[in-house]
NUNU-512407 format. One record per residue: residue number from 1; x, y, z of N, C-alpha, C in turn. Coordinates in nm, 2 decimals. Layout:
<sites>
NUM | X | Y | Z | X | Y | Z | X | Y | Z
...
</sites>
This chain:
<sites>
1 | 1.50 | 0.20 | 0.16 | 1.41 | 0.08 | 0.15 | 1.27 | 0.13 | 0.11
2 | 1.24 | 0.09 | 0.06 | 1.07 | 0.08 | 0.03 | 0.97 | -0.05 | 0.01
3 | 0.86 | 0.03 | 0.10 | 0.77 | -0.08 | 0.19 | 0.64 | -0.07 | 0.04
4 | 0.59 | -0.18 | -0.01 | 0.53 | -0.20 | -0.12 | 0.38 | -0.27 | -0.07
5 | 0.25 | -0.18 | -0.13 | 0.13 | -0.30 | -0.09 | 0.02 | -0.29 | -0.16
6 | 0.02 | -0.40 | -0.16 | -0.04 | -0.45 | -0.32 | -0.22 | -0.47 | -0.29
7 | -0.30 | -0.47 | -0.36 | -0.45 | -0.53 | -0.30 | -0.56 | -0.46 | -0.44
8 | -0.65 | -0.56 | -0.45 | -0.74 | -0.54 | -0.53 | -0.86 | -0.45 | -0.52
9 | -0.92 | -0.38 | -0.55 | -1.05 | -0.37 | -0.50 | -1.11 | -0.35 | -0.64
10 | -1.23 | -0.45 | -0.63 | -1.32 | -0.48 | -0.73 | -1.40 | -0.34 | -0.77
11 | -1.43 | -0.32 | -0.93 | -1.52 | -0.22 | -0.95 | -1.64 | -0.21 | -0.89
12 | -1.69 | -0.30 | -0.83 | -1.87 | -0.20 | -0.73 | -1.76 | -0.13 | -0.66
13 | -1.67 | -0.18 | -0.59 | -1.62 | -0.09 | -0.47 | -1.54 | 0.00 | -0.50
14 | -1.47 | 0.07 | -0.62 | -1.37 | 0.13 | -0.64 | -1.43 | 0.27 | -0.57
15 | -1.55 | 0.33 | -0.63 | -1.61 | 0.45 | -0.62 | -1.61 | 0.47 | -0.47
16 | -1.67 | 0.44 | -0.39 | -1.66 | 0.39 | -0.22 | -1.51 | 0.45 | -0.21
17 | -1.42 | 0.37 | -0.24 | -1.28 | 0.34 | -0.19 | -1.22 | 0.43 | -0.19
18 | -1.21 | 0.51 | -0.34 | -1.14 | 0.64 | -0.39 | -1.22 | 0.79 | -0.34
19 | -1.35 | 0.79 | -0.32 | -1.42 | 0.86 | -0.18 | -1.39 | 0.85 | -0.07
20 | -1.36 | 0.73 | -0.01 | -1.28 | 0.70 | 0.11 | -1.15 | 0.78 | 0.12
21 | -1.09 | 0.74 | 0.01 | -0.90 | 0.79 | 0.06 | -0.91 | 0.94 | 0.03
22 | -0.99 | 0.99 | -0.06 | -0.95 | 1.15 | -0.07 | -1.03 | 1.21 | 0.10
23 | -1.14 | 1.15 | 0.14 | -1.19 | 1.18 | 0.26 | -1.09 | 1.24 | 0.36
24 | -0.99 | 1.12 | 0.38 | -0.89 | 1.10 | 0.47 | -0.74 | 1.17 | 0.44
25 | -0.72 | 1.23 | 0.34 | -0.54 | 1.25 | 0.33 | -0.43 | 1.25 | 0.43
26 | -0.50 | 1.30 | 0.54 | -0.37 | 1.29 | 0.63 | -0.32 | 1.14 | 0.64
27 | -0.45 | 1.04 | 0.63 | -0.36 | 0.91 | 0.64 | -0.29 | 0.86 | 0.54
28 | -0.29 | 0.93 | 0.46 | -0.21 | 0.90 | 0.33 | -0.05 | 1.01 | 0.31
29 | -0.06 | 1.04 | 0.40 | 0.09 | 1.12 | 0.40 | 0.19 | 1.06 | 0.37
30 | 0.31 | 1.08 | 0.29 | 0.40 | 1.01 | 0.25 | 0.39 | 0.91 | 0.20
31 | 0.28 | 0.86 | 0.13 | 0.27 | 0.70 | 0.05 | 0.22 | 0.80 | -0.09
32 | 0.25 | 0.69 | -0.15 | 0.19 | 0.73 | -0.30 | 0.13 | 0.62 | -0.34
33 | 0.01 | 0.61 | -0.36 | -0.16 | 0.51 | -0.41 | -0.14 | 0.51 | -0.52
34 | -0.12 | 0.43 | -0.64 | -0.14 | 0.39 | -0.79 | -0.19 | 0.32 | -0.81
35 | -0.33 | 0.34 | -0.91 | -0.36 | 0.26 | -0.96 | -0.29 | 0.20 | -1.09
36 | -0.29 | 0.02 | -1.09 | -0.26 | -0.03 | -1.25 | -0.29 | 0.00 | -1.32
37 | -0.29 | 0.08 | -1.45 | -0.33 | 0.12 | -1.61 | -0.37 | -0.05 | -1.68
38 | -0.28 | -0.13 | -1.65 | -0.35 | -0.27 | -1.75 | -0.44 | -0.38 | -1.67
39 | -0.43 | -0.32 | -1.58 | -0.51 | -0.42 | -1.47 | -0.62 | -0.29 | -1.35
40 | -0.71 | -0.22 | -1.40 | -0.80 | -0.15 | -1.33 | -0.87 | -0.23 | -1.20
41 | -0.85 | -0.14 | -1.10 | -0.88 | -0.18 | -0.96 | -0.76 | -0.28 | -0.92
42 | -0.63 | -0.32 | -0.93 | -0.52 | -0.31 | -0.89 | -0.45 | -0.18 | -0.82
43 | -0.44 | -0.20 | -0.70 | -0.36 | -0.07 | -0.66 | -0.24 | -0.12 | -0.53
44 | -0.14 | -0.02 | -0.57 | -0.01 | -0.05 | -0.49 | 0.00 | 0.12 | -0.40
45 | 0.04 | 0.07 | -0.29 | 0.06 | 0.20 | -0.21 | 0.27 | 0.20 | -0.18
46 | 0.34 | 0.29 | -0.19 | 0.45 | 0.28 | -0.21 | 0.47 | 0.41 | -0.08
47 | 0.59 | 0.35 | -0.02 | 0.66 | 0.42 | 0.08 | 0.76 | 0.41 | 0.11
48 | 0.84 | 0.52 | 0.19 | 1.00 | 0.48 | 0.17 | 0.99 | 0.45 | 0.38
49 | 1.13 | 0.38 | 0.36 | 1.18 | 0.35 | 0.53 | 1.34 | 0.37 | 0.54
50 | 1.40 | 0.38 | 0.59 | 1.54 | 0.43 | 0.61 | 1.61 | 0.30 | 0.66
51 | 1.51 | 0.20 | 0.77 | 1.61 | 0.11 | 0.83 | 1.50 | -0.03 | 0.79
52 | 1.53 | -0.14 | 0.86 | 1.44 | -0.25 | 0.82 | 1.32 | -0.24 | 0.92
53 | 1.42 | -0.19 | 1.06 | 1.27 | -0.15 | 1.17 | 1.19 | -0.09 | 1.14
54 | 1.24 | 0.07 | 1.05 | 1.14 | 0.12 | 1.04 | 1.04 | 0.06 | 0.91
55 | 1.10 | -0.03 | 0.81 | 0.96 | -0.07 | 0.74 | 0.89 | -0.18 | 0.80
56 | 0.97 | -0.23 | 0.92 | 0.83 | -0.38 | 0.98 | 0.77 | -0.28 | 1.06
57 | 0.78 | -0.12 | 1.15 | 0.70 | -0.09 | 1.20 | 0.62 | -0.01 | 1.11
58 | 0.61 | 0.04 | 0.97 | 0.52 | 0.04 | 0.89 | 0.44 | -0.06 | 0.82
59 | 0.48 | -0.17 | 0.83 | 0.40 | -0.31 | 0.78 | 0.30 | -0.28 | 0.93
60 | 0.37 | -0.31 | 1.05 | 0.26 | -0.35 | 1.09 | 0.16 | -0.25 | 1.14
61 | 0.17 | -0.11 | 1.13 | 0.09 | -0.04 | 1.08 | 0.00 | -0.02 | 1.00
62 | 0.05 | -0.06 | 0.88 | -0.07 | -0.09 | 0.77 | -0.13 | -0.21 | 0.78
63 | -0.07 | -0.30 | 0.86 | -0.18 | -0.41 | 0.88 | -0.27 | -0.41 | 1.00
64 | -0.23 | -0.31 | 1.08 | -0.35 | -0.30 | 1.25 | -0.41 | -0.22 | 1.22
65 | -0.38 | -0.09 | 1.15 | -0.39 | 0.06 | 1.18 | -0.44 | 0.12 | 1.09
66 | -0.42 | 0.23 | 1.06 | -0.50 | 0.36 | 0.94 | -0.63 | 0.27 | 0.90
67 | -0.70 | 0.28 | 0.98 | -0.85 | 0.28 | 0.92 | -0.83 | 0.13 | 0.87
68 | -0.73 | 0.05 | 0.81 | -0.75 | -0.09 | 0.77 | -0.86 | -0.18 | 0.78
69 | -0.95 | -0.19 | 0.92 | -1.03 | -0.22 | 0.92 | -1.16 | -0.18 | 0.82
70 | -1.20 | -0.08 | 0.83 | -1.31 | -0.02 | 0.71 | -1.28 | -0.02 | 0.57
71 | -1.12 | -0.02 | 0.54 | -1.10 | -0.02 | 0.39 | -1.11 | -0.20 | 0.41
72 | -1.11 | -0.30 | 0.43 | -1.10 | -0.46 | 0.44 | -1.22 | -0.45 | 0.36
73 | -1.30 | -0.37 | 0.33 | -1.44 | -0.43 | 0.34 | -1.46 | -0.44 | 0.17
74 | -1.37 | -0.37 | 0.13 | -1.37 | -0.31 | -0.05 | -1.23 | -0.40 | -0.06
75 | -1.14 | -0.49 | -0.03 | -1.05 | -0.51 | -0.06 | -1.07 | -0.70 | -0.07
76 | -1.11 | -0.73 | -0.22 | -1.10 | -0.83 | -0.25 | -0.98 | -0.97 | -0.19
77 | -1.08 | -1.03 | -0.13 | -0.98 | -1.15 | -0.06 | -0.97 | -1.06 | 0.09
78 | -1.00 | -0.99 | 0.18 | -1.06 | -0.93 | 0.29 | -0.88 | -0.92 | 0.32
79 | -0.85 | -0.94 | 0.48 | -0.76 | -0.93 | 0.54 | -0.65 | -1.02 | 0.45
80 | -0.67 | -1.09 | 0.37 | -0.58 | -1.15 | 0.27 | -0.55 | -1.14 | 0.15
81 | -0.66 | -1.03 | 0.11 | -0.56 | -0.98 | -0.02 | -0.47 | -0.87 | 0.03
82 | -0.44 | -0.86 | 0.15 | -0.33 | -0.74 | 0.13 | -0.21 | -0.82 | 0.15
83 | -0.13 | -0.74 | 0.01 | 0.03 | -0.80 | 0.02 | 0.09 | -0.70 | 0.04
84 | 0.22 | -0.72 | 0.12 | 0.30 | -0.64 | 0.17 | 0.46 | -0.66 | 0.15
85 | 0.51 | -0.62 | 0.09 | 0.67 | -0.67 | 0.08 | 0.75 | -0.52 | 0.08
86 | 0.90 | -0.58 | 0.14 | 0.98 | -0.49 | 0.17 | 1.10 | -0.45 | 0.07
87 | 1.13 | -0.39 | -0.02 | 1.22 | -0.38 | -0.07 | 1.32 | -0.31 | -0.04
88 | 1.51 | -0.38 | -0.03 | 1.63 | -0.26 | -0.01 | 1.68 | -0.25 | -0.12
89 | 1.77 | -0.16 | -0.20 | 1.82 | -0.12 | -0.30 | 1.92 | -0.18 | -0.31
90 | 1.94 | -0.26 | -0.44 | 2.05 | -0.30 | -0.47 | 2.18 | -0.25 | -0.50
91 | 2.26 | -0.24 | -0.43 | 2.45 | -0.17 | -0.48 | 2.48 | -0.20 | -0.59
92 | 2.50 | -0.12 | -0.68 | 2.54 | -0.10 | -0.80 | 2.72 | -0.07 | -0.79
93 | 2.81 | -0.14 | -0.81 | 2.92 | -0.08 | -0.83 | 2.99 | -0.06 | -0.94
94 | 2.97 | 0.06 | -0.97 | 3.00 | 0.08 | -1.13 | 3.16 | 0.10 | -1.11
95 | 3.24 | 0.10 | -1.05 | 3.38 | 0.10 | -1.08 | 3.44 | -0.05 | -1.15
96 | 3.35 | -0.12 | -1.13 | 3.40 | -0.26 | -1.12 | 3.38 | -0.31 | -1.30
</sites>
């Protein structure tokens, strides 16, 4: 499974933000941060989960927890631009 989260942050704030996350790495362990190439200041943080619990108990970590609060502040649409969706992998049955 992989836990997907989406959020804007406007250029005054990029500089702030990207100073922010290198500050911090440990909280960034295991996620991978990308910025959009056609849409600048778009960025998706990507993580994997094994079961469904474990990605609602990483949602709702990223929504209480790691500093969330202080990054809200650079994140266009505040506590509502952050989107969060869960993705499971589709079965492919190639015999068929």
């Amino acid at each position: 499974m992989i836990l997907f989260c989406e959020y804007v942050i406007p250029e005054i704030h990029q500089e702030a933000f990207t100073a922010w996350v290198h500050s911090f790495p440990e909280q960034w362990r295991g996620i991978k941060i990308c910025e959009n190439t056609a849409q600048p200041g778009v960025y998706v943080e990507i993580q994997s989960a094994a079961t469904v619990e474990e990605a609602a108990e990483k949602e709702k970590e990223r929504r209480e927890g790691r500093s969330w609060g202080e990054m809200e502040q650079w994140v266009k649409g505040g506590r509502e631009g952050l989107r969060i969706w869960t993705f499971r992998p589709l079965e492919i049955n190639e015999s068929a």
